[in-house]
N, C-alpha and C positions, 0 to 999 in steps of 0.2 A: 420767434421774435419777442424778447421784454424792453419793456421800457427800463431807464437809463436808473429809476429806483426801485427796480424790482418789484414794482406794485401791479402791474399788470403783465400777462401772456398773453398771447395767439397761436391759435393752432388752425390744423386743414392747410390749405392753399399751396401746400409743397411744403411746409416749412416742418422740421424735427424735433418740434419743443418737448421739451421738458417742466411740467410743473410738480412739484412734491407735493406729496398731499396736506401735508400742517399747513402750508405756505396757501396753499391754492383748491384745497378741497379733494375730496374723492371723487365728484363726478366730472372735474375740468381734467386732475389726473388723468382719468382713465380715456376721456375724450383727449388729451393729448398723446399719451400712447396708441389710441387706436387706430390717430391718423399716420403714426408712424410706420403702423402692422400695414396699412394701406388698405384698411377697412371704411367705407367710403362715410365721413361724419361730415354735416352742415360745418364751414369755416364758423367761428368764434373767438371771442378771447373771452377774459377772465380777471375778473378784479379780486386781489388777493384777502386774505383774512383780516389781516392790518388794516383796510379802509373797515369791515365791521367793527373792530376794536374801538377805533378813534371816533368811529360814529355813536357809540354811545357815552366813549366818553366827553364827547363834545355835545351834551344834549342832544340827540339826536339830528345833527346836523352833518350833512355830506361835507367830508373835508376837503379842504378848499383846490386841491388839487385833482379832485375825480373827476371836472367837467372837462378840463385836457382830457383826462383818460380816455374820457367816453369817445372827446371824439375824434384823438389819436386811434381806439379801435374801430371806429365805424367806418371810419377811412381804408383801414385796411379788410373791411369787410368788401367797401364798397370795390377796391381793387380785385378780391376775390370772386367778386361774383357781377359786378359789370353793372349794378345799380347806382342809385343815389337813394342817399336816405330823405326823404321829405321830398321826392323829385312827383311830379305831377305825369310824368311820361313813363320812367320806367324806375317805381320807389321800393326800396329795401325795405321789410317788414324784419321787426328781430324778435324772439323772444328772451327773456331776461329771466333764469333761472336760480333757486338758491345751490347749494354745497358746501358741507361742512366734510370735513375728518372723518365721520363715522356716517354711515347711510342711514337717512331719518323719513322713510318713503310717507309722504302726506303728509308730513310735519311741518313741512315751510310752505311759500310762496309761489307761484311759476306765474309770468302774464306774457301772453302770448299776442300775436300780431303785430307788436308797438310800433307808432308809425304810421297808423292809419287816423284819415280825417275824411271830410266830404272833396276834397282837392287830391290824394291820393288815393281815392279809393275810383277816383276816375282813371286814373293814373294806372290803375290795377285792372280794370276792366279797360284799357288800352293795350297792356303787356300781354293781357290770358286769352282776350277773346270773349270773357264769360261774365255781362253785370251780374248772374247769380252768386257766380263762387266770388266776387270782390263785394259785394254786401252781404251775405254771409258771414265771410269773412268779421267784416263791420261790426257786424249782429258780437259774434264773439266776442272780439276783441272789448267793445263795450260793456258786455256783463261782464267780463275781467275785469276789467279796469275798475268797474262802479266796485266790484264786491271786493279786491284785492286793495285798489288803493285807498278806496273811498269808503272802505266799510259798511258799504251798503248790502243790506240782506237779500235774499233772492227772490223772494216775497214781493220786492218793489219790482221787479221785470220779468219772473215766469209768467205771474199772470195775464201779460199783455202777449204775452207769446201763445196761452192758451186758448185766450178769448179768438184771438185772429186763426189757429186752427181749428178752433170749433164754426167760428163764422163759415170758415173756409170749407167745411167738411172734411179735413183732410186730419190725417192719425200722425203723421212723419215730419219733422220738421224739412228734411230734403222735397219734401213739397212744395215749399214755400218759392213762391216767384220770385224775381228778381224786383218786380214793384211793391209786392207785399213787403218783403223785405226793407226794401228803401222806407215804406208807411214805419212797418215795427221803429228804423231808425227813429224816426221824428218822434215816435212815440215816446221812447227811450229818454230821449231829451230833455222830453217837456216832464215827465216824472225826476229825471236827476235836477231840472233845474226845480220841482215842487217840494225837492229835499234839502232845500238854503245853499244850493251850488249857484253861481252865476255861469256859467258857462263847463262844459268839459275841454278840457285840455287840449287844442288841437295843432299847437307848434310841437312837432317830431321831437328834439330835443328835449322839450318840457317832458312829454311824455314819457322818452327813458329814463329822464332824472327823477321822477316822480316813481318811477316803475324798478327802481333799484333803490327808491326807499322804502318801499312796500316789502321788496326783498327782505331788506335788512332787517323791516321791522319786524318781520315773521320770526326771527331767531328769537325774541323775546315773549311772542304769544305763547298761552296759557299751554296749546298742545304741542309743542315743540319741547316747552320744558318740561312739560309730563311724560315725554317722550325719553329725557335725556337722563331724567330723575328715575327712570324704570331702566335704563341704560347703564345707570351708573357713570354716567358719563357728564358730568357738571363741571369739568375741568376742561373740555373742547371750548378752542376760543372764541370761536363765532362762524360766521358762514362767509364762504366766496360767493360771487356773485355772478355769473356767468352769462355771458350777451351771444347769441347764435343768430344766423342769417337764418330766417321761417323756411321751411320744408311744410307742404301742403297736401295734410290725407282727404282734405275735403274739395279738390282742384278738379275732378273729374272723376268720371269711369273706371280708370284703373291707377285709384288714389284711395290712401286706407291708412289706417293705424292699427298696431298690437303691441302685442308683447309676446316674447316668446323667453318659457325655463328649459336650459338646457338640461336639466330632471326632471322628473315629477315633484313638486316640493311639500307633497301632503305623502305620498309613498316609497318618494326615493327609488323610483322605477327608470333606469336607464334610457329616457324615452322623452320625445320632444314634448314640452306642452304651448299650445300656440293661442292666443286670445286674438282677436282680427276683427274688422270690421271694416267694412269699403263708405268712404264717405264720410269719413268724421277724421277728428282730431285724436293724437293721443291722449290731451285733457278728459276728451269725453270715457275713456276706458278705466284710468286708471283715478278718475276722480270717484266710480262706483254710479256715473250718471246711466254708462250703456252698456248691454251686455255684446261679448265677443261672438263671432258664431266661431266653428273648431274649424282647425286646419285644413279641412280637405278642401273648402270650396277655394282659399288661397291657392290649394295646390293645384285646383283644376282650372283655376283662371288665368292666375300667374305661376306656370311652370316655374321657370329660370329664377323667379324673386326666391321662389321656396327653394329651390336649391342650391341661391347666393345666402339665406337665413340659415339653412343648415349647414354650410361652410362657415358662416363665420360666426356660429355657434360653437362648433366644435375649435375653431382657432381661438375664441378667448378662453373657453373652460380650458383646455392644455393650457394657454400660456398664464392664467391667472392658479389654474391648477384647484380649480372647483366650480361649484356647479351656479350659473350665471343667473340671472334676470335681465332682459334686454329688450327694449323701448326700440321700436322702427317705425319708420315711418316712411310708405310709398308717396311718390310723387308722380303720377302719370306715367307709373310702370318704370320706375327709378325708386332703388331704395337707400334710405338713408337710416344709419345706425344711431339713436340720438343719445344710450348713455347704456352700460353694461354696469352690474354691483352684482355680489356676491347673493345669491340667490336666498331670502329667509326660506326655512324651514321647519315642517312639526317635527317634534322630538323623536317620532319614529324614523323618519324621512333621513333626517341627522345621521342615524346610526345607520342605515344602509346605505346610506352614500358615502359616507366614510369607511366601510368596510370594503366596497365596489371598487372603492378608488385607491382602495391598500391594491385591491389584488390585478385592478388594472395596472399599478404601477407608476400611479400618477402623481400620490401621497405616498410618504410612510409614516408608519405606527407613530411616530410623535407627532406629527401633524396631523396624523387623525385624533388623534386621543385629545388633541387642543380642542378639535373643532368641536368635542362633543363633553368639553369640558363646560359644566355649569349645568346638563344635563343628568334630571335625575331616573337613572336607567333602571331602578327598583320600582318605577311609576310608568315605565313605555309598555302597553298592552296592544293586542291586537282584539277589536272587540268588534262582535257580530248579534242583532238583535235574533231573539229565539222565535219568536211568534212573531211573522208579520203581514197582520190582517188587518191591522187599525190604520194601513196609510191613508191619510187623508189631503197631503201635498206633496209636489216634487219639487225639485231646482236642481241648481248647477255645484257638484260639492266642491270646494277649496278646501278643505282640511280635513284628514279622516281622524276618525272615533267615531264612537257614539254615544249622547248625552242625553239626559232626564232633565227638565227643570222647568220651574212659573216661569209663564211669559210675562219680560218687562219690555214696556214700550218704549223707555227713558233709558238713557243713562243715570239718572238721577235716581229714578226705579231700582234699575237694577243695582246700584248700589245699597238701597236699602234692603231689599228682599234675599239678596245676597247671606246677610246675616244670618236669614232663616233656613238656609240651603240652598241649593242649587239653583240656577236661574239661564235662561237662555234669551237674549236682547233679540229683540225682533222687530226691525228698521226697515219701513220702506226702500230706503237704497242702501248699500254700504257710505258711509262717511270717514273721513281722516277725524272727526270731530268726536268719535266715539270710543274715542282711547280710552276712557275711565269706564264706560260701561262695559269695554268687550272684557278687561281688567276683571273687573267685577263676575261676568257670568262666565259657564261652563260651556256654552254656545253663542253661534251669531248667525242668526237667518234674516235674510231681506228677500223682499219681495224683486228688486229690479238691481243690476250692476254684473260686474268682469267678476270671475276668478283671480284676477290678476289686481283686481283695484285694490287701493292703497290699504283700505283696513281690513280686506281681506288678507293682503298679506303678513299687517299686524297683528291679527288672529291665528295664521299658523305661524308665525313664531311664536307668537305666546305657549301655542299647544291648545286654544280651542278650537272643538269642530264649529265648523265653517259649511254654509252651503246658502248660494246666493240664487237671484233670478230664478226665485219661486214665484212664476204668474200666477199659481192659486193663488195666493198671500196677498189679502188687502189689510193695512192698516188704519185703524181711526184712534191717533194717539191722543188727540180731547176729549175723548169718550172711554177711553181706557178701553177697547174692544178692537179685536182683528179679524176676519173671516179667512179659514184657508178650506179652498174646495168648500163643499157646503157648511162646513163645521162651527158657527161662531162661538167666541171663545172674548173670555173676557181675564183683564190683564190680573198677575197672580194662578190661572187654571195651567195647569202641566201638557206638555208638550215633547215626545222626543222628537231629536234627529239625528241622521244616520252621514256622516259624512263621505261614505263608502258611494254608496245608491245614492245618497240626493234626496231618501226619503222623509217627509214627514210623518212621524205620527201622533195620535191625539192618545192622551196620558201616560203614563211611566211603562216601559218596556222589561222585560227580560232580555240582561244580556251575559251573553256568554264570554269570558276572556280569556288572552291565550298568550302565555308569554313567546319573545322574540329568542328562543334559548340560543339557538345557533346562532344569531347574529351577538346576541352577548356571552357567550363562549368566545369570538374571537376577542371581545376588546377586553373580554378574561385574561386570556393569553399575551397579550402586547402591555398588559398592565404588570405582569408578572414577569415578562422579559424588561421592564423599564426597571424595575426591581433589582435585579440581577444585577443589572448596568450598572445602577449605582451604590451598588455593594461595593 
């Protein structure tokens, strides 16, 4: 269904839309297509590019036509799924996500729950059963909202969240009661109102239109455009804006979020890789706050999920005709697909999936030879450290190689030390924020985050090693000093890592390298038949 000026879609609910991706984004595309394949997506619609355009250039003001829109769509949300939005009995939560043209993972905005208050959040522990998971809930939505719309740092509400589980003795935030919880709320309040707010926002309406300029204004922050200027992509015209009915991995027992690449995206190994966690949100994965545990305990909790995830894994890689990245999210043992994109990958990775997928038959030679254009195949090594006795850390690797370099604590660091050689940024969690330092070094190790989170997977496409949820690794970046395992180490001293194993080690390695001959010997061959062709 669009509206009568083609500024908004809908899709889910039976209906066959169609949105292009200039008009409507990549990630509303792909979610309108996949409700078509019959792959089960939260209903949504979609506000077109055109309302980003006119929003800036009307000062950044929403044009005057978007509050129809809004609630021309929420209506047909509400027909889809049998809620009300702002209803006290049984209220629609939506999330409001960005999408432009090209896949910018961590680059924009996402705020999730909208729609909640102290009047629906009753409302929500009426519908589930559960006052935990509807202030929860809360809990979230409000540090979204402060840091998303309000630009407030995290600094003003982690540590009210720390102090209550240190009080509490407890290490997990799913520990937290349903009245602790409700305390954190009021806590929460009385800090945003000690930060010149009068009040937070709590008419539904207010809150999406507040929450889709936050959207929009992300298309203009600093890492979006550092994003697009490394993209070469300064000619994309802005972001769509995309509203979903909430799907909840934090709702119960057999409720979760991941991600799952239908490759391996650091080896290009024909083989599923799954990031999961029961009890959280997809925020929490792919923002680098939590790490995944792997596949199997999915597959031994929820059989049938894992073998709905590997169906309709294999159905979008054949019909997109490469290898995926895909957001799910269960819902009390219901799963929901929340957005598929073309899966980044390290430069080795590139070349064997595009060779696999010649001879699968899935690509041919000119579409491989695209994919792994801009690739420089005189620089793809396979490399293995020769002595390894010095490990003094592990983690979880995202991206293989292996690299030498000073530890920088900064982005800022690492851009200056950079100069002097190699360098490996070393970040308590992965961040989207870290685009210029991961840029800068040869490496990215954190102490806590997914495989899958955002600037992990900005890291292998760049092509560096990557290796995350290193529990040895503590950082003290005001002191310029880290400890990993017993070793302290102070910012500037050398450090490898191995993003094969996961290892750390302490100073510069021997490594051995070994070119990929057989795999470039074929795209030898397909470049000398293209040749021929155009004789």
């Amino acid at each position: 269904m669009a509206d009568t000026a083609g500024r908004m879609v809908t899709f889910g609910y039976g209906y066959r839309t169609e949105a292009p991706v200039e008009e409507f984004g990549r990630k509303a595309s792909v979610l309108a297509e996949m409700a078509s394949l019959g792959i089960p997506v939260p209903p949504g619609f979609v506000l077109n590019v055109s309302v980003c355009e006119d929003y800036f250039k009307n000062s950044r003001k929403l044009p005057q036509d978007v509050p129809d829109q809004l609630k021309n769509g929420i209506s047909f949300l509400e027909k889809a799924t049998g809620l009300s939005f702002g209803s006290e009995r049984k209220p629609l939560l939506v999330s409001v996500r960005s999408g432009s043209a090209i896949s910018m993972p961590g680059a924009m905005e996402t705020v999730l729950d909208v729609g909640l208050n102290h009047n629906t959040v009753k409302g929500l522990i009426f519908q589930t059963g559960s006052p935990r998971f509807a202030w929860d809930s809360y809990r979230r939505m409000f540090e979204s909202f402060a840091r998303t719309v309000f630009s407030h740092g995290t600094e003003h509400y982690s540590p009210l969240l720390e102090e209550m589980m240190e009080r509490e003795g407890i290490s997990e935030e799913s520990e937290l009661d349903s009245f602790l919880l409700e305390e954190l709320i009021r806590d929460y309040e009385r800090v945003f109102q000690n930060n010149g707010m009068k009040r937070f926002p709590v008419d539904s309406y207010e809150q999406l239109g507040l929450a889709v300029t936050a959207v929009l204004d992300s298309w203009m922050r600093p890492k979006a455009r550092e994003y697009r200027r490394m993209e070469a992509a300064q000619k994309v015209r802005g972001t769509a804006v995309t509203v979903q009915a909430m799907v909840f991995g934090n709702r119960g027992p057999h409720s979760g979020a991941g991600i799952i690449f239908t490759r391996n995206p650091w080896l290009g190994e024909n083989c599923l890789v799954i990031d999961f966690k029961f009890g959280v949100q997809g925020e929490d994965l792919v923002s680098g706050y939590r790490a995944g545990t792997k596949k199997m305990e999915l597959k031994e909790v929820l059989p049938d999920v894992h073998k709905d995830l590997v169906k309709f894994g294999k159905i979008l890689e054949m019909y997109y005709r490469d290898m995926q990245d895909i957001e799910f999210t269960i819902q009390e043992g219901r799963l929901y697909i929340l957005q598929s994109r073309e899966g980044k990958r390290a430069p080795f990775a590139a070349l064997r999936i595009a060779v696999d997928m010649v001879d699968e038959g899935l690509i041919d030679t000119k579409i491989a030879l695209e994919r792994i254009k801009g690739i420089d195949l005189d620089d793809i090594t396979m490399q293995e450290i020769v002595s390894k006795e010095r490990v003094i850390g592990k983690g979880d690797p995202a991206s293989s190689g292996v690299t030498s370099g000073r530890i920088a604590l900064s982005n800022k660091k690492a851009e200056s030390l950079s100069t002097e050689g190699r360098v490996i940024l070393v970040r308590e969690m992965p961040s989207s924020e870290d685009i210029i330092g991961i840029r800068a070094a040869s490496g990215y190790l954190t102490a806590r985050g997914a495989r899958t989170a955002h600037a992990a997977v900005v890291a292998r496409q760049m092509g560096k090693v990557c290796i995350v949820n290193c529990m040895d690794l503590h950082t003290e970046p005001d002191s310029g000093r880290c400890t990993i395992g017993t070793q302290e180490l102070c910012e500037g001293d050398t450090i490898s890592i191995d993003g094969i194993s996961g290892h750390v080690y302490e100073g510069e390695v021997e490594i051995e390298y070994e070119r990929p001959l057989e795999l470039l010997s074929r795209v030898g061959e397909w470049k000398e038949l293209a040749g021929k062709k155009s004789i």
